[in-house]
MISE-678182 format. One line per 5 residues: number of its first residue (from 1); their letters; for each residue y, x, z of C-alpha. Coordinates in nm, 3 decimals. Layout:
// residues N
NUM	A	Y X Z; ...
//
This chain:
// residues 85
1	XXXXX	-0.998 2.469 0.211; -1.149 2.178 0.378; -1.230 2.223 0.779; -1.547 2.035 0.887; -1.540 1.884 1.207
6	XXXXX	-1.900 1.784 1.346; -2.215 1.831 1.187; -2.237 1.648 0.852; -1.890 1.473 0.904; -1.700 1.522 0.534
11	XXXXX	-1.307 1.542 0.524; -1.098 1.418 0.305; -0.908 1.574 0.115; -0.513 1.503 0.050; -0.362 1.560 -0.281
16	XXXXX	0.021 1.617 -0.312; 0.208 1.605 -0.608; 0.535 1.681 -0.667; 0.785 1.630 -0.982; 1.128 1.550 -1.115
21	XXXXX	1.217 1.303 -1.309; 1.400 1.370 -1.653; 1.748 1.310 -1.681; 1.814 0.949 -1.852; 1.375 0.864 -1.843
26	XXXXX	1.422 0.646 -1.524; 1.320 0.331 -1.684; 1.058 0.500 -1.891; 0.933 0.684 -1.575; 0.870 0.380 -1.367
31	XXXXX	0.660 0.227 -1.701; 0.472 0.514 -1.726; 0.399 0.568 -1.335; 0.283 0.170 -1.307; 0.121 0.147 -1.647
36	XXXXX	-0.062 0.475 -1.714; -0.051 0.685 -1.417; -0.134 0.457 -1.140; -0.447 0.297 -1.303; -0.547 0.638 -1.433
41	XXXXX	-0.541 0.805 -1.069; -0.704 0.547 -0.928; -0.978 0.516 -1.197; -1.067 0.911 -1.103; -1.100 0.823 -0.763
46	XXXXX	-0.779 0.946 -0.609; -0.649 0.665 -0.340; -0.262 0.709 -0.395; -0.174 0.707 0.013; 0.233 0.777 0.017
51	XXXXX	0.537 0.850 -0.227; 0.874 0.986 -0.140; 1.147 0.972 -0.364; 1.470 1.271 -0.258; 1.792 1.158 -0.295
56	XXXXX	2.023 1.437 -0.210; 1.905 1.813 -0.196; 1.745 2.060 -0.451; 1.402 1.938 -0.348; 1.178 1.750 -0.632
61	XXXXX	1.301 1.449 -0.704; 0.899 1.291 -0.632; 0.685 1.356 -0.423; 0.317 1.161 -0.417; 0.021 1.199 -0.171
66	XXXXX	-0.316 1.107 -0.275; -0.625 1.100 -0.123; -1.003 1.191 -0.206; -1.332 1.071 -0.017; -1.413 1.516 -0.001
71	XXXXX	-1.355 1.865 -0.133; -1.611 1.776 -0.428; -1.452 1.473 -0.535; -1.094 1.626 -0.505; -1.228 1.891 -0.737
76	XXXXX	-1.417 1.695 -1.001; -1.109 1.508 -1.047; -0.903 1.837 -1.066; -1.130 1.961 -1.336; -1.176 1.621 -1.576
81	XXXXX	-1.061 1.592 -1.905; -0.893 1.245 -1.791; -0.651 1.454 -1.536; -0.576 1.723 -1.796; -0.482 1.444 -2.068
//
């Protein structure tokens, strides 16, 4: 849930997304990520603001913050047919 601070002020809102990659896809991963997924994220709105990548541990192997101008806009984008595709 979004906290308001001040009258009228909007947050925003900060998307994190975590995933592993699959076994033997890293080449097909990074082509997909800068080809599709990028443009796609950024077309809905979403301002990609940091990725981590985890090399050692049983943590996912990705981990991607993005960023939305407010609750309303986080959840449109949440709810499009473009994010579910």
């Amino acid at each position: 849930m979004a906290k308001v601070w001040g009258k009228g002020t909007l947050m925003k809102m900060k998307l994190l997304m975590q995933w592993d990659i699959r076994s033997g896809r890293d080449s097909q991963y990074l082509e997909f990520i800068v080809g599709e997924f990028l443009p796609a994220v950024a077309r809905l709105g979403l301002q990609i603001e940091n990725a981590w990548y985890t090399l050692y541990g049983d943590e996912p192997q990705i981990l991607v913050a993005g960023i939305a101008p407010s609750e309303q806009a986080l959840h449109q984008v949440l709810h499009s047919q473009e994010w579910d595709a």
